[in-house]
Structure formats: structure tokens, C-alpha cells
C-alpha positions as a Markdown table, in Angstrom:
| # | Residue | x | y | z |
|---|---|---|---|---|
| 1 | Unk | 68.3 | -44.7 | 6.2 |
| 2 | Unk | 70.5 | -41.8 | 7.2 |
| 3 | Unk | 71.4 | -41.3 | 11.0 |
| 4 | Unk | 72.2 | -37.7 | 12.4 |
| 5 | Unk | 72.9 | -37.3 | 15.7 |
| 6 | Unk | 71.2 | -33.2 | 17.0 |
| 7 | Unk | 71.6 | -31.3 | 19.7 |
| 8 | Unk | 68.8 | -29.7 | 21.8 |
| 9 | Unk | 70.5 | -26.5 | 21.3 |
| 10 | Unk | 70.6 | -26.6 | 17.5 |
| 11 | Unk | 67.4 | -27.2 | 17.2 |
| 12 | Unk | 66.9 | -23.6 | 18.7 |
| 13 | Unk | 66.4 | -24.2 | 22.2 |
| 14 | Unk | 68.9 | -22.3 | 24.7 |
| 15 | Unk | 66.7 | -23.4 | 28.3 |
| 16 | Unk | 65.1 | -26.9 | 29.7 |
| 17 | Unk | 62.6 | -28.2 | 27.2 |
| 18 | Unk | 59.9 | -31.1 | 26.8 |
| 19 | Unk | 60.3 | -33.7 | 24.6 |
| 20 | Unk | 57.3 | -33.0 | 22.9 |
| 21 | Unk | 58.5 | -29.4 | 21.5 |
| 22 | Unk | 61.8 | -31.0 | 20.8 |
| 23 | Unk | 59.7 | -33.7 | 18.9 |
| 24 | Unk | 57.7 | -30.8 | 17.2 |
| 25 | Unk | 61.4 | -29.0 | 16.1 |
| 26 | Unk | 62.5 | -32.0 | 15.1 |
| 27 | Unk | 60.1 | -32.3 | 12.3 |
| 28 | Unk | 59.9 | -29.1 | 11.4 |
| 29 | Unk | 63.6 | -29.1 | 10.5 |
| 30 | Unk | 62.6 | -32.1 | 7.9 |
| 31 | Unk | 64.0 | -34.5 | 10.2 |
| 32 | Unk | 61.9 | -37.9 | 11.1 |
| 33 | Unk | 61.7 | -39.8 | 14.5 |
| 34 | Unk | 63.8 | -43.3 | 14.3 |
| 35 | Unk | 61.3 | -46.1 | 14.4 |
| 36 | Unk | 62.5 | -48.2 | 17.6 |
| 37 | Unk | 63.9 | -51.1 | 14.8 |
| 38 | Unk | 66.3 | -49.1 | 13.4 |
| 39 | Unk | 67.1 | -48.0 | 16.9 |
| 40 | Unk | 68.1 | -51.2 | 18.5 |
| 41 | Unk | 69.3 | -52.4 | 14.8 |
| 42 | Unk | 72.1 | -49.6 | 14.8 |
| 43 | Unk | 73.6 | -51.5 | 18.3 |
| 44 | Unk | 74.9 | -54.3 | 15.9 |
| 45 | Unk | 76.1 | -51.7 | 13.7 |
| 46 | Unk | 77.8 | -48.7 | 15.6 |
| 47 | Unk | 81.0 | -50.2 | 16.6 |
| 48 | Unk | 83.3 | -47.1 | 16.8 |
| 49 | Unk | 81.2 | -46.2 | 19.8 |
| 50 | Unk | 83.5 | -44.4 | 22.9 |
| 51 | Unk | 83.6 | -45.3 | 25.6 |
| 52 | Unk | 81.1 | -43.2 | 28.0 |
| 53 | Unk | 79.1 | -42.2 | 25.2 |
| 54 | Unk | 75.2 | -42.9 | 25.2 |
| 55 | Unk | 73.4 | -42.4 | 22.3 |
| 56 | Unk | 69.7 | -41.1 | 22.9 |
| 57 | Unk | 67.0 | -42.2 | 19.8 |
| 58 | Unk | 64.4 | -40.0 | 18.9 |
| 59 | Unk | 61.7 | -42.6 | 19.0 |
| 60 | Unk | 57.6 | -42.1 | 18.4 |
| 61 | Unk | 56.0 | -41.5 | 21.3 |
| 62 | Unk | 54.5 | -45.1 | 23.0 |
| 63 | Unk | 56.6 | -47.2 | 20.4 |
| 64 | Unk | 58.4 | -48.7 | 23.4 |
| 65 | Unk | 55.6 | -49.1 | 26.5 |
| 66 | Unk | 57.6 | -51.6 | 29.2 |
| 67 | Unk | 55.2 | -53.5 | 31.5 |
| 68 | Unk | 54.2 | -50.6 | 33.8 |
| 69 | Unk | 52.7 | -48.9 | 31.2 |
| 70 | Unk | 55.6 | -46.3 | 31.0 |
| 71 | Unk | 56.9 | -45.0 | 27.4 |
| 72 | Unk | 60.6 | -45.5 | 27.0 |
| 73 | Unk | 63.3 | -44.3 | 24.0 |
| 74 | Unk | 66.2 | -46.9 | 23.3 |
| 75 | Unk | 70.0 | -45.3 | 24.2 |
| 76 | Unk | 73.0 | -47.2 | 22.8 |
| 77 | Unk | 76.0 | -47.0 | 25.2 |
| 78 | Unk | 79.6 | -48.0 | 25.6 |
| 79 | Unk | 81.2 | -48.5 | 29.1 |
| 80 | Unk | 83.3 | -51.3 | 30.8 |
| 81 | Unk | 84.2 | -52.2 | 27.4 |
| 82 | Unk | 81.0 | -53.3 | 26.5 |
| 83 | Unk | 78.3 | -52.1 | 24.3 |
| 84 | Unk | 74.9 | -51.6 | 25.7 |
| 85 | Unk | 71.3 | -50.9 | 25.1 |
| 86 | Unk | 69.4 | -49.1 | 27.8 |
| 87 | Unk | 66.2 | -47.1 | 27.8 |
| 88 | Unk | 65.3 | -43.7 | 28.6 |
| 89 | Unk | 61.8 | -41.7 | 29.4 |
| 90 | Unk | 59.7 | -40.7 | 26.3 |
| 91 | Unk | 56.7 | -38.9 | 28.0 |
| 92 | Unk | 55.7 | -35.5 | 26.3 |
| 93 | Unk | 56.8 | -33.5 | 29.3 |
| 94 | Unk | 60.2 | -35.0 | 30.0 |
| 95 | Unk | 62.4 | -32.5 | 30.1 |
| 96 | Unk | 65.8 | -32.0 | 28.8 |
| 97 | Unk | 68.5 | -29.7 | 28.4 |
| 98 | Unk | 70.5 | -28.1 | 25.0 |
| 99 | Unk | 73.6 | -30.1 | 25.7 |
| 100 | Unk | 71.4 | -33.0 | 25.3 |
| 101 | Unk | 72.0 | -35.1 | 21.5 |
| 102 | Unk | 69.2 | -37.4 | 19.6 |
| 103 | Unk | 69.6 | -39.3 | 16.8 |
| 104 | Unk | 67.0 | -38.7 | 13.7 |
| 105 | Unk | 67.0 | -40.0 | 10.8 |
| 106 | Unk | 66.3 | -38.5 | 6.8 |
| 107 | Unk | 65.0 | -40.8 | 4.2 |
| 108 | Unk | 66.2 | -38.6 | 1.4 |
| 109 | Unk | 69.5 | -35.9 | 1.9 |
């Protein structure tokens, strides 16, 4: 499994966007959403994390559903010196900006 972290922006969007045209980019540019393993996986992995970063996973759509029915997307963060897991939003209209990173993933480069 390959990991590539993409801006918003390079995926051609210069405005506010939803996920789910971010979601459709993202495939289009051969890139696949990170199945929510491999996303909470990579927090025993990514060590040379810095601090204040957060890491947003482009997960499937309802792969992460917490108890009030809400879909989430796993974020990997460092602060306080400690390393974290937190989730984020994953509704088709959530909206975010092209400063905004997500990490993909390609079987095959």
C-alpha cells in the first residue's frame, strides 16, 4: 500500500468544495479511498509526525458511522507531544477548502 498525502487544490479545485466532488477527483486521478484499517494502522507507523500536523484520511463514505448515526473520516495528529487519532465529518456535502490535504492511497505506482 502506497500513501500520498493531496491537496484540495491539486486536485483542480481553487473555491470551497464537497467531499463528494473531491471524492469523485480523487478517483478520477487513479487514486483510491484508504479503507479505515489502513487509516488507523498508519498511527502505529507514522512516527516522524510534527507536531501540529493532522492528517485527514480519505475514507469510503459510512465506513466509520459513530453511535449517532453520523459518518466520520479518521485524522492522525501530533500535539502535546503525543500522537493522536481523532475523527473528522465524512458526509457528501462537507465542505472544504484547497489548502485542505488527504491521504489516498495507489495499489500499483
Amino acid at each position: 500500500v502506497n500513501l500520498f498525502r493531496i491537496k484540495v487544490k491539486d486536485l483542480g479545485f481553487n473555491k470551497p468544495t464537497t467531499l463528494e466532488k473531491i471524492y469523485k477527483k480523487i478517483k478520477k486521478k487513479n487514486y483510491n479511498l484508504v479503507s479505515p484499517d489502513i487509516a488507523l494502522r498508519t498511527r502505529l507507523i507514522y512516527k516522524e509526525q510534527k507536531k501540529g500536523e493532522w492528517l485527514r484520511f480519505a475514507t469510503p463514505l459510512k465506513s466509520m458511522i459513530d453511535s449517532d448515526n453520523v459518518p466520520h473520516l479518521p485524522k492522525l495528529g501530533k500535539a502535546l507531544d503525543k500522537y493522536f487519532i481523532e475523527t473528522y465529518w465524512s458526509y457528501p456535502g462537507a465542505v472544504f477548502h484547497p489548502h485542505n490535504e488527504f491521504v489516498v492511497m495507489k495499489y500499483d505506482i
